[in-house]
Backbone as CSV, one residue per row, in Angstrom:
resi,resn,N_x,N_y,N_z,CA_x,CA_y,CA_z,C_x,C_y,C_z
1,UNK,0.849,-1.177,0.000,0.000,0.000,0.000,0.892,1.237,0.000
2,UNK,0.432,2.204,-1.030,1.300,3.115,-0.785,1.361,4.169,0.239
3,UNK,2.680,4.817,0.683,2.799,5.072,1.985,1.729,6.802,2.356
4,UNK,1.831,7.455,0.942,0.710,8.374,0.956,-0.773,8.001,1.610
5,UNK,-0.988,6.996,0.960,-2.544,5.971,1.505,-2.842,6.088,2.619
6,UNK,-1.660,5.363,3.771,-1.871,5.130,4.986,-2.025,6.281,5.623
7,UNK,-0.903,7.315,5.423,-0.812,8.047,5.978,-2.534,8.967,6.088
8,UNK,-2.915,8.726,4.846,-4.394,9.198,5.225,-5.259,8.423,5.550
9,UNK,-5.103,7.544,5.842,-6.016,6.795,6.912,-5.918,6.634,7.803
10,UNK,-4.236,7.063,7.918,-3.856,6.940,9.696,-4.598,8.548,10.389
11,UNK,-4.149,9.033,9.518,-4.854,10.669,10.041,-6.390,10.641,10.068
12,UNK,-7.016,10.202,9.199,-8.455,9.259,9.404,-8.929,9.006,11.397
13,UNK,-7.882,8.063,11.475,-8.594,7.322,12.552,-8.313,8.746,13.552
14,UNK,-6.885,9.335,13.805,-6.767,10.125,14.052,-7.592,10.826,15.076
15,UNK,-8.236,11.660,13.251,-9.485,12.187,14.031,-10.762,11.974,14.624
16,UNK,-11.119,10.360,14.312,-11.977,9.878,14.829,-11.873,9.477,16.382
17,UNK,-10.232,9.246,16.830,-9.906,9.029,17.905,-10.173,10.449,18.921
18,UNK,-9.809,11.883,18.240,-9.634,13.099,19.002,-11.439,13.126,19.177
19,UNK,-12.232,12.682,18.858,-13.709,13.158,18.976,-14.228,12.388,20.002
20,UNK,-13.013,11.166,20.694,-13.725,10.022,21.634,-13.062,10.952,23.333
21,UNK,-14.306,10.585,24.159,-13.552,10.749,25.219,-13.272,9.821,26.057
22,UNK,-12.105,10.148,26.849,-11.505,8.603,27.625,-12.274,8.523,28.509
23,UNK,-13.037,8.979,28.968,-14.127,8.344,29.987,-14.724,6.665,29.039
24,UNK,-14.773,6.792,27.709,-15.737,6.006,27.136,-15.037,5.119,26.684
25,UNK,-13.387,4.757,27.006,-12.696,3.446,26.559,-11.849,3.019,28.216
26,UNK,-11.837,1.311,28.318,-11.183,1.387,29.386,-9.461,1.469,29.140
27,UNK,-9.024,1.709,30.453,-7.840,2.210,30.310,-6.870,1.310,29.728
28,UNK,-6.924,-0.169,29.427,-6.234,-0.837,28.630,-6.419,-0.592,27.323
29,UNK,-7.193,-0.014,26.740,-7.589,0.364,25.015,-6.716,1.745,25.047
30,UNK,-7.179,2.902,26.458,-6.492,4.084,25.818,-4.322,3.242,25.731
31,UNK,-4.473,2.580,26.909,-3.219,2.595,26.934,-2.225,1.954,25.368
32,UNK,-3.088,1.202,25.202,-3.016,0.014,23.734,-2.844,1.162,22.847
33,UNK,-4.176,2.294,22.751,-3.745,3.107,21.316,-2.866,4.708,21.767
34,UNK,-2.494,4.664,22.940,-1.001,5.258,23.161,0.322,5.000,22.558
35,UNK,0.676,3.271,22.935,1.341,2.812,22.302,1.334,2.353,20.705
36,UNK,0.427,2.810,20.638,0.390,2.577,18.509,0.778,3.819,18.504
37,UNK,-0.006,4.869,18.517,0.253,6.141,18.302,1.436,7.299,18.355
38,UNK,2.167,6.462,19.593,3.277,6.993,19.795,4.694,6.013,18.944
39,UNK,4.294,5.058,18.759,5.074,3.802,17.744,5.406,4.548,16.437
40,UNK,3.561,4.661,15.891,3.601,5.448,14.730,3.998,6.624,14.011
41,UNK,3.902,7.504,15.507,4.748,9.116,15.189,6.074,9.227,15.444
42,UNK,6.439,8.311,16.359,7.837,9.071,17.246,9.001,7.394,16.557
43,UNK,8.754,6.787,16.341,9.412,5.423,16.010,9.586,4.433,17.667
44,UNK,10.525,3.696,17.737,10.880,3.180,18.823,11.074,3.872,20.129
45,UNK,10.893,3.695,20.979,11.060,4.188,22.412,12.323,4.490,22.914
46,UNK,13.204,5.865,23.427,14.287,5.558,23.828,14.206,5.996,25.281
47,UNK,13.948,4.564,25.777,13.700,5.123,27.438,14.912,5.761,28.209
48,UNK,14.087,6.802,29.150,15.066,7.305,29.694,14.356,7.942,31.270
49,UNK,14.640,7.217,31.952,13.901,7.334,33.236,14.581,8.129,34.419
50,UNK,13.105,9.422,34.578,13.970,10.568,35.310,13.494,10.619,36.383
51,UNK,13.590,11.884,37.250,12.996,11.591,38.599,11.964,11.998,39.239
52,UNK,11.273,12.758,37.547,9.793,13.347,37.855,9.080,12.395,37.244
53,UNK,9.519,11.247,37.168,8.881,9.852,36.594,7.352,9.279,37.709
54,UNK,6.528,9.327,37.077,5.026,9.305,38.173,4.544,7.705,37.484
55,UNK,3.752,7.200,38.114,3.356,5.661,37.726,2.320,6.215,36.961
56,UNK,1.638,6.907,36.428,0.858,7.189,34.788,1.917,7.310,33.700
57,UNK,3.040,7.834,33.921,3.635,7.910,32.833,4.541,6.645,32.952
58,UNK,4.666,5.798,34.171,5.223,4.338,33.635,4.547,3.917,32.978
59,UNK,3.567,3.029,33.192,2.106,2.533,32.322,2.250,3.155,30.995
60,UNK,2.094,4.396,30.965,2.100,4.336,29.025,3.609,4.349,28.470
61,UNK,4.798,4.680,29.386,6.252,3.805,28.653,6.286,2.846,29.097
62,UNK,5.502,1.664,29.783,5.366,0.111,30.026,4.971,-0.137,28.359
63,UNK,3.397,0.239,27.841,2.202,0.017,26.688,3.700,0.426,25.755
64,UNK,4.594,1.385,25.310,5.122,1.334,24.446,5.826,0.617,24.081
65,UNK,6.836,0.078,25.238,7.667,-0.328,25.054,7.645,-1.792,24.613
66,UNK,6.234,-2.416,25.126,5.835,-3.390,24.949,5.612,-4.093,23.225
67,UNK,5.519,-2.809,22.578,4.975,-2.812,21.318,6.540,-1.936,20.215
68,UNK,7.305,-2.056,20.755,8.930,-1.047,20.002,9.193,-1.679,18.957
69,UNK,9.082,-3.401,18.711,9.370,-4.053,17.918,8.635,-4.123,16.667
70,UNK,7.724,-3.366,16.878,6.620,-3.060,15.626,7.397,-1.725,14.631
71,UNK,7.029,-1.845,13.542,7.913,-0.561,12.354,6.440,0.661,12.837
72,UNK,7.027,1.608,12.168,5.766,2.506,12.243,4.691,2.644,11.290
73,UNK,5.042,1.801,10.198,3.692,1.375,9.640,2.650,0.747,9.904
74,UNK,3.696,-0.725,10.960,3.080,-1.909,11.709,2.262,-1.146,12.537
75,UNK,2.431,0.189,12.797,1.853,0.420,14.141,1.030,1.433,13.644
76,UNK,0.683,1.750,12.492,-0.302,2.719,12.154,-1.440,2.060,11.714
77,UNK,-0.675,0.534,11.526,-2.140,-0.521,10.506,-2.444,-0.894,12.218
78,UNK,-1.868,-1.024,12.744,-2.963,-1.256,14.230,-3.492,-0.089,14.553
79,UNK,-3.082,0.822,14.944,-3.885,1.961,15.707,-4.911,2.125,14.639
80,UNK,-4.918,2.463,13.076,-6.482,2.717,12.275,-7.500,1.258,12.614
81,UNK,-7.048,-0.059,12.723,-7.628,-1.309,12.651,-8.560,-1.372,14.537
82,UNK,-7.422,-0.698,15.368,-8.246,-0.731,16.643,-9.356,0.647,16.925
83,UNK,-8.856,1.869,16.196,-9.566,2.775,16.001,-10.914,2.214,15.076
84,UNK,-11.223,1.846,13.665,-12.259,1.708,13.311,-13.222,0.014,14.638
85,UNK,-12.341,-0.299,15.041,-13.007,-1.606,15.853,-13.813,-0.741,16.744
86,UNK,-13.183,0.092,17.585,-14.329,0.259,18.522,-15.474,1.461,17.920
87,UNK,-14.859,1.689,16.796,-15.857,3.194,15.906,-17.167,1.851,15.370
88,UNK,-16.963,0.774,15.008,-18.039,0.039,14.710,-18.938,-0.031,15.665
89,UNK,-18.291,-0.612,17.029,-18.580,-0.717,18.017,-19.873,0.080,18.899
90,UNK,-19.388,1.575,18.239,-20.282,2.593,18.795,-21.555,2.477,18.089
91,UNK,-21.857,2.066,16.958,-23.017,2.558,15.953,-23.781,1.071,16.095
């Protein structure tokens, strides 16, 4: 698929994601499409653990790191694939 494509479908889910509020997914889904999202924009994780480090922001560099081994395509065809899952979900 060409990489123009995705990229607009990744921006797709995107915005379908910015219109959800996290009250309405549990916190293993937001955490799941943290780690796509941040896979997809930023590439691999380069942890670096400081000392204003709080256990919310372990949990979502736990969800990333968990998922580093994915390319950032791998991780854009998940975040649109878990984004339209629960967009079905709603209707």
């Amino acid at each position: 698929m060409p990489e123009k494509e995705l990229e607009i479908r990744f921006q797709e889910a995107v915005d379908i994601a910015s219109q959800m509020t996290q009250s309405s997914l549990p916190q293993d889904v937001q955490l799941r499409l943290y780690a796509y999202y941040k896979q997809a924009t930023f590439g691999t994780i380069e942890y670096n653990h400081s000392a204003d480090f709080d256990l919310r922001n372990a949990f979502k560099t736990n969800a990333w790191m968990q998922i580093s081994h994915l390319s950032i395509e791998e991780a854009k065809e998940l975040y649109i694939q878990s984004i339209n899952e629960i967009n079905q979900g709603k209707k």
